[in-house]
C-alpha positions as CSV (number, residue, x, y, z in Angstrom):
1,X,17.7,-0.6,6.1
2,X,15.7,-1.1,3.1
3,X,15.6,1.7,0.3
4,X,13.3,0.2,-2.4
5,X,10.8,1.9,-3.3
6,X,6.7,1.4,-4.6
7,X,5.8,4.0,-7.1
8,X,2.9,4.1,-9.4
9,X,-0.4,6.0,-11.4
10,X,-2.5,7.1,-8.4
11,X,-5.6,5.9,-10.3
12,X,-4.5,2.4,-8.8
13,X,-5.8,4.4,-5.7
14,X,-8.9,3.2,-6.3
15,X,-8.5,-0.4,-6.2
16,X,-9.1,-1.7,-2.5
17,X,-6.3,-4.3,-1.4
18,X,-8.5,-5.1,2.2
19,X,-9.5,-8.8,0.8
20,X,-5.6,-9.3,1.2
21,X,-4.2,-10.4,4.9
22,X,-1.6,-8.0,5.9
23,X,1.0,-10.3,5.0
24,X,-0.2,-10.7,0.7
25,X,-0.3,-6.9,1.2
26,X,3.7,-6.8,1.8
27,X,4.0,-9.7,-0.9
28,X,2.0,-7.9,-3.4
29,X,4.0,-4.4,-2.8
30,X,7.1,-6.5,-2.7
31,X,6.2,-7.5,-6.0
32,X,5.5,-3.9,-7.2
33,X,8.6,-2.6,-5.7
34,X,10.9,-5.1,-7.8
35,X,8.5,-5.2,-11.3
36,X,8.9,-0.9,-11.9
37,X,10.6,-0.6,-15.1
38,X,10.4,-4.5,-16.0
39,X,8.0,-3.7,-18.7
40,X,6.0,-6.8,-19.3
41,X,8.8,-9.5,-19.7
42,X,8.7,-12.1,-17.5
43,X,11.0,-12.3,-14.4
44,X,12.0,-14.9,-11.9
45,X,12.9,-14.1,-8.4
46,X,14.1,-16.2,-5.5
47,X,11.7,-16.5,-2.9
48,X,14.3,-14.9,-0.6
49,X,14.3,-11.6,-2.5
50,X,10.4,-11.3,-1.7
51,X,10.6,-13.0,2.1
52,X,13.6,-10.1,2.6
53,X,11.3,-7.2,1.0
54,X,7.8,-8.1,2.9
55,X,9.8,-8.3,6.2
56,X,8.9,-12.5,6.3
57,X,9.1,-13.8,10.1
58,X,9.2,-17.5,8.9
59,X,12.4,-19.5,7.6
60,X,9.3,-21.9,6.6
61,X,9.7,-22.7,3.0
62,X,6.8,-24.5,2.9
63,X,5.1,-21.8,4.7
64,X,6.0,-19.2,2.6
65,X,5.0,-21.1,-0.5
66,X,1.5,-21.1,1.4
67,X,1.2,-18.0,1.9
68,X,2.1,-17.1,-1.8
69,X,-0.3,-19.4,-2.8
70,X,-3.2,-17.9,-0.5
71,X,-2.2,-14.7,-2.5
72,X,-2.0,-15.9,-5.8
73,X,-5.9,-16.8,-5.6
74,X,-6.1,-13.5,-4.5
75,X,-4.9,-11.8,-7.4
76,X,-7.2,-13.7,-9.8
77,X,-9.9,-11.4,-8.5
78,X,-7.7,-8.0,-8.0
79,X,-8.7,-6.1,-11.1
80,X,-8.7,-2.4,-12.2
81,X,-11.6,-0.6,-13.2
82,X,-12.5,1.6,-15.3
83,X,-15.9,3.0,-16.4
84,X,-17.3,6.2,-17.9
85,X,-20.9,7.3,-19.0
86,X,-20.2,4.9,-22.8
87,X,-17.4,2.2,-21.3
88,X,-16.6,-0.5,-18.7
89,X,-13.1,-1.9,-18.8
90,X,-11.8,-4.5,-16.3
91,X,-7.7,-5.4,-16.1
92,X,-6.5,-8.0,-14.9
93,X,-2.2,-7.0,-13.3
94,X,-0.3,-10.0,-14.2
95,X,0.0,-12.4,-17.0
96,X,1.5,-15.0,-15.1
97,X,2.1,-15.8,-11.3
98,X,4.3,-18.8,-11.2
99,X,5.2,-20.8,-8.0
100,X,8.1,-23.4,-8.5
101,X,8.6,-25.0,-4.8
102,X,11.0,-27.2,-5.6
103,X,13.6,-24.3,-6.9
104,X,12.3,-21.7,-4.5
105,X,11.5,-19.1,-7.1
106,X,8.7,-17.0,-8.3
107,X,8.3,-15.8,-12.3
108,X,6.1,-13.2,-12.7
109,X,4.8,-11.2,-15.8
110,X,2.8,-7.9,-15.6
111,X,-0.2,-7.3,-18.1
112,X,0.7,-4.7,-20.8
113,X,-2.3,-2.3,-18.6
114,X,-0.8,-2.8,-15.4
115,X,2.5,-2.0,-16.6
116,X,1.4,1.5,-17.7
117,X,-0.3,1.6,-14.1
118,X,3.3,1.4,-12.6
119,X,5.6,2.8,-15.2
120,X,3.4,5.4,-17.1
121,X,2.9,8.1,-14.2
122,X,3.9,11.1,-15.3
123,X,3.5,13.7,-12.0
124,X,0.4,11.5,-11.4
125,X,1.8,8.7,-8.6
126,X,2.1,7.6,-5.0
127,X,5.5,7.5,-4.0
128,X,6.3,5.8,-0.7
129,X,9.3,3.1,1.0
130,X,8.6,-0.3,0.9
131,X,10.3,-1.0,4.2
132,X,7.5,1.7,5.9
133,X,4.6,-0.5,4.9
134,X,6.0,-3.6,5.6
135,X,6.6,-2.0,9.4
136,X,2.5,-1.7,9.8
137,X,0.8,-4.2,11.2
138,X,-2.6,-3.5,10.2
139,X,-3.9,-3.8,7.1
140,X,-6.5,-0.8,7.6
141,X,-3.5,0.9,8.7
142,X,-1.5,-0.4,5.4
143,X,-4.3,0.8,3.2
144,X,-4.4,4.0,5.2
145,X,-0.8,5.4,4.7
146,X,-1.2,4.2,0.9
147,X,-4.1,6.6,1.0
148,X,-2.2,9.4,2.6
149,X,1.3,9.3,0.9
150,X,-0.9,10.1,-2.5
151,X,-1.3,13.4,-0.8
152,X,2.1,14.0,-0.2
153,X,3.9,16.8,-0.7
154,X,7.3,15.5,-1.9
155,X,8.8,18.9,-1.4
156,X,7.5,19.0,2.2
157,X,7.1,15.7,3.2
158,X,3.9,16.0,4.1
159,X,0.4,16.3,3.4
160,X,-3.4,16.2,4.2
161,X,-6.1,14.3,2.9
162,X,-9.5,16.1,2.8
163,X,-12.1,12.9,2.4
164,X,-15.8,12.2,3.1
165,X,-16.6,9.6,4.9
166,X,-17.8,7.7,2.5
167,X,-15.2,7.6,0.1
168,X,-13.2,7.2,3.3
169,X,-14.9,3.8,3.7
170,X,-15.0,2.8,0.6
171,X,-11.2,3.2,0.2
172,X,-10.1,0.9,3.4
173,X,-13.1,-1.5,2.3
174,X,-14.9,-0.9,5.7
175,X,-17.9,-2.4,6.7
176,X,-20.8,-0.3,6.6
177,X,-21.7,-2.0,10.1
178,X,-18.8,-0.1,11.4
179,X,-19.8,2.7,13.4
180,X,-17.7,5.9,13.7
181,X,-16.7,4.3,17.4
182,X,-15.1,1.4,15.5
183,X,-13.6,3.5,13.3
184,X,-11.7,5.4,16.1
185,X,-10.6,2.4,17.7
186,X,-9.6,0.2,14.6
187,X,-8.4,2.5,12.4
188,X,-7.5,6.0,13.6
189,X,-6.0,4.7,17.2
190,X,-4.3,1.7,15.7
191,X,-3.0,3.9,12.9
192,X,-1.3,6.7,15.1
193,X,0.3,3.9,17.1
194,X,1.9,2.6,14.2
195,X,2.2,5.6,12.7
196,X,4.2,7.4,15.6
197,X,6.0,5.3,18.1
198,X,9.9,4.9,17.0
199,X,10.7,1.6,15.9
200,X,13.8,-0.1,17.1
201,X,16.4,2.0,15.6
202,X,14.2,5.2,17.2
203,X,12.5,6.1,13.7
204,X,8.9,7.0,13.4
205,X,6.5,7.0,10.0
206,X,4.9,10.2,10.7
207,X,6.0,12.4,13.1
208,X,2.7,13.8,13.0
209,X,-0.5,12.1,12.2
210,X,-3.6,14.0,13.0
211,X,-7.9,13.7,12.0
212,X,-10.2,16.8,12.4
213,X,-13.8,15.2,12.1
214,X,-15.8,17.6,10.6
215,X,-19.6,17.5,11.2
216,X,-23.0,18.0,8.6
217,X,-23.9,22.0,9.6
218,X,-27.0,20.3,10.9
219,X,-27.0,17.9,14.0
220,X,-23.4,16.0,15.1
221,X,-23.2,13.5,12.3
222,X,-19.8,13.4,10.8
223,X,-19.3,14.2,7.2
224,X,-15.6,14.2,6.5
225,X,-12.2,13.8,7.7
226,X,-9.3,16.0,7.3
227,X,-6.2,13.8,8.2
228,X,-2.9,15.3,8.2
229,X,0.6,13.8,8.0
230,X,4.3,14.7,8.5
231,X,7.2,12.6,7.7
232,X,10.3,13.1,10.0
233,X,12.9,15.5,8.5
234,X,15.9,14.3,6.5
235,X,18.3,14.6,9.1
236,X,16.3,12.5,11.5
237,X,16.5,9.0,9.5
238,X,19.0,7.7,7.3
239,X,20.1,9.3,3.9
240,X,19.7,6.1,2.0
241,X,15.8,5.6,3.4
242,X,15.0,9.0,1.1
243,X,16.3,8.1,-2.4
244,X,14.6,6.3,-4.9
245,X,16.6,3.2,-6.5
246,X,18.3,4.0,-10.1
């Protein structure tokens, strides 16, 4: 199993990664996982490090090229924003996203901004394992447990994440003709499957994933949600899964 871990400033919280197909999301936090600490000099990686990583089915060469490609137009528009009552600022993540087919290999090159996004955290971050996300099927189920392991209690292991709906929606980038039936069936059902059957080694994500709907005082219309999360305890998964990489 896996041990590498994403970490970084939880204001990249706000940036919605729902125009990526679930397989760019494991690329791009591939990518993240392997760029911590690389400051903003340029790297080159083997295309097998990032097909490992994001848990790629194919032996395609050619298909994974296209699918780093698909991404790579992608990231042109991924930006981070930030805007006050006197300011707008828009970042762009990398530098440089290069694709050489021929040698198999990827050279990437953070923006100096985006590099304080993932190295400059202080006691502000998400923390979570690659290998978890990369188990998810869904990308509103990716985009959830992102969501959730920012409200983590590291000493604990677990957490809740007190959210109103429409921040809720805004955050997984869900359509506002998405009714609160949808919502339970795409979201919340697909995400306590994923979240809580053992994989094939017997290990779960969460071994408890609940949402309280709570309701406006007046009529049945739902306001928030109050989701809570609990990880399995140490001695349930491997040591190794637990520690972040030196």
């Amino acid at each position: 199993m896996s041990n590498d871990i994403v970490r970084y400033n939880n204001g990249f919280n706000t940036v919605p990664l729902r125009q990526f197909t679930p397989v760019e999301m494991d690329i791009f936090w591939s990518i993240c996982s392997k760029m911590k600490r690389k400051g903003t000099q340029e790297t080159t990686y083997d295309f097998e490090v990032f097909q490992e990583l994001s848990n790629y089915k194919r032996d395609s060469i050619e298909s994974f090229y296209t699918a780093l490609k698909s991404f790579s137009d992608k990231l042109g528009s991924l930006t981070y924003q930030f805007e006050n009552i006197d300011e707008f600022e828009q970042l762009w993540l990398f530098q440089r996203f290069y694709i050489n087919k021929k040698q198999g290999t990827i050279t990437i090159q953070a923006s100096e901004r985006f590099e304080f996004i993932l190295n400059s955290i202080g006691s502000n971050f998400t923390r979570f394992e690659l290998e978890n996300i990369t188990k998810l099927s869904s990308g509103y189920t990716k985009e959830l447990y992102r969501q959730l392991m920012s409200h983590r209690d590291n000493k604990f292991r677990k957490g809740a994440w007190f959210v109103k709906i429409d921040d809720f929606r805004l955050a997984l980038s869900i359509p506002k003709s998405y009714q609160m039936s949808n919502i339970d069936v795409r979201i919340f059902n697909q995400a306590e499957k994923e979240f809580t059957i053992p994989d094939e080694y017997g290990i779960v994500i969460f071994s408890k994933f609940e949402v309280e709907k709570v309701k406006t005082r007046k009529g049945n219309k739902i306001q928030s949600f109050r989701i809570f999360f609990e990880e399995p305890k140490i001695n349930q998964v491997p040591l190794n899964n637990w520690l972040e990489n030196k």
